[in-house]
One Martini backbone bead per residue (centre of mass of N, CA, C, O) as a GRO file, in nm:
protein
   85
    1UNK     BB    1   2.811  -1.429  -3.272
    2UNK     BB    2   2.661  -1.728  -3.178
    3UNK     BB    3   2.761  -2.009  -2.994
    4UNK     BB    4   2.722  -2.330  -2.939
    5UNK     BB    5   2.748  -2.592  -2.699
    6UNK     BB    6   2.780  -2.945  -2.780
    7UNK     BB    7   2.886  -3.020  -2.528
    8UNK     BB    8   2.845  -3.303  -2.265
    9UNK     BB    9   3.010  -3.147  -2.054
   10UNK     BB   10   2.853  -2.849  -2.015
   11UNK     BB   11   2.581  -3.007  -1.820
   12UNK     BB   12   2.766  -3.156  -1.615
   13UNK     BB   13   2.688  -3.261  -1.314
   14UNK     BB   14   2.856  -3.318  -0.985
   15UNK     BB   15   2.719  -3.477  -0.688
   16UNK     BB   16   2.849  -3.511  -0.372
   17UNK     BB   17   2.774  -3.707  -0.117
   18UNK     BB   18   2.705  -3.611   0.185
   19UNK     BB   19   2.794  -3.704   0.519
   20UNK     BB   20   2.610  -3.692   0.789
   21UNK     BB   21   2.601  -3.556   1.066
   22UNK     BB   22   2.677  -3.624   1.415
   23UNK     BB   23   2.628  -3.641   1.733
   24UNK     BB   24   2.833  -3.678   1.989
   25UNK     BB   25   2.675  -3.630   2.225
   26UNK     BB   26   2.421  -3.841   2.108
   27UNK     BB   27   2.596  -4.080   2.107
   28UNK     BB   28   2.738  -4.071   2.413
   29UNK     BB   29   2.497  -3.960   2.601
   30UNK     BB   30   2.537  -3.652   2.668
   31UNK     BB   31   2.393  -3.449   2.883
   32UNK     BB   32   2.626  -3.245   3.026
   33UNK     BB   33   2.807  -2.913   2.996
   34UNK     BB   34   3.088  -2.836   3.134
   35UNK     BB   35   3.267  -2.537   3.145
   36UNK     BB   36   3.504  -2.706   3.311
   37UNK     BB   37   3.573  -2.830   3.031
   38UNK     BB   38   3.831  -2.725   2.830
   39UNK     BB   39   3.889  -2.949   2.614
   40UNK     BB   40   3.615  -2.979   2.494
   41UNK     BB   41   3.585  -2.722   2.389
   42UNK     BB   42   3.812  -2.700   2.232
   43UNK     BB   43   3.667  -2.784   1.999
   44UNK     BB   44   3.422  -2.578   1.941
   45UNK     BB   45   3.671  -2.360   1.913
   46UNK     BB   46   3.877  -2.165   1.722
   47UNK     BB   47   4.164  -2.019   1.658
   48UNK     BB   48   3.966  -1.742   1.722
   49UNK     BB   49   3.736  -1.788   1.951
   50UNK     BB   50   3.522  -1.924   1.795
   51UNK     BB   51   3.238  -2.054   1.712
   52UNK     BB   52   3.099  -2.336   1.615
   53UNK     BB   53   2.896  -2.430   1.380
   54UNK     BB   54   2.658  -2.670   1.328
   55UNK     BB   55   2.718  -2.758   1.065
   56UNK     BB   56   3.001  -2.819   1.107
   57UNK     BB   57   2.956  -2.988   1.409
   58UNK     BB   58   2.674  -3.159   1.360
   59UNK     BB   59   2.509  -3.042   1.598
   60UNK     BB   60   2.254  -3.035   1.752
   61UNK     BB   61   2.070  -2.788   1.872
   62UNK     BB   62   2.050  -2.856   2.179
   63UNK     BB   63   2.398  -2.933   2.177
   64UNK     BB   64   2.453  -2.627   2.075
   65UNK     BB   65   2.321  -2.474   2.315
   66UNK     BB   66   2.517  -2.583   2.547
   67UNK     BB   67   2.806  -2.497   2.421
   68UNK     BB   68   2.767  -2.215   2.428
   69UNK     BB   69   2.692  -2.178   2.725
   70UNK     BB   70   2.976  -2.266   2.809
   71UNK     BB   71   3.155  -2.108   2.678
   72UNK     BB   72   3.046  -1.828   2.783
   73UNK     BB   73   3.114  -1.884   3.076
   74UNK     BB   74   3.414  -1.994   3.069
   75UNK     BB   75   3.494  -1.712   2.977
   76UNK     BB   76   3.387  -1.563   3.244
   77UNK     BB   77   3.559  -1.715   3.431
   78UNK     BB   78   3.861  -1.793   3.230
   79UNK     BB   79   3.922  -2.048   3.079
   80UNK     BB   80   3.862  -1.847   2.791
   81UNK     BB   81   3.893  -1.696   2.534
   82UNK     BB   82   3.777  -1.429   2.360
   83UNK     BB   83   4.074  -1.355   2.245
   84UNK     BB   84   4.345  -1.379   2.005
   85UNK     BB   85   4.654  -1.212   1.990
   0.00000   0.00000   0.00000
């Protein structure tokens, strides 16, 4: 026997609104990323040396693919590490 729930609760779903990632790039203006600025970089990854993707950091395409290309230069560089131990 199969019994329905009659409760009003049961169907209500609440979907909160979330606040829209703005570029903090393109809020400040910044036209170059430069690879080393290590201090800048370390924002945008992760404490296992992971690269924070875009829905995460907020970042326009633009300066997500800037940012990306610049952690990338860096490792290779020596100035961000590739993994941590």
């Amino acid at each position: 026997m199969v019994t329905k729930s009659t409760s009003p609760r049961s169907k209500t779903f609440i979907f909160k609104r979330k606040r829209k990632k703005r570029c903090r790039l393109c809020a400040n203006k910044i036209i170059q990323v430069d690879f080393k600025n290590v201090d800048f970089l370390k924002n945008y990854i992760t404490e296992r040396a992971k690269i924070i993707p875009r829905r995460i950091s907020g970042n326009c395409a633009k300066h997500q693919r800037m940012v990306t290309r610049a952690i990338k230069k860096s490792r290779e560089a020596g100035l961000l590490p590739f993994t941590v131990k």
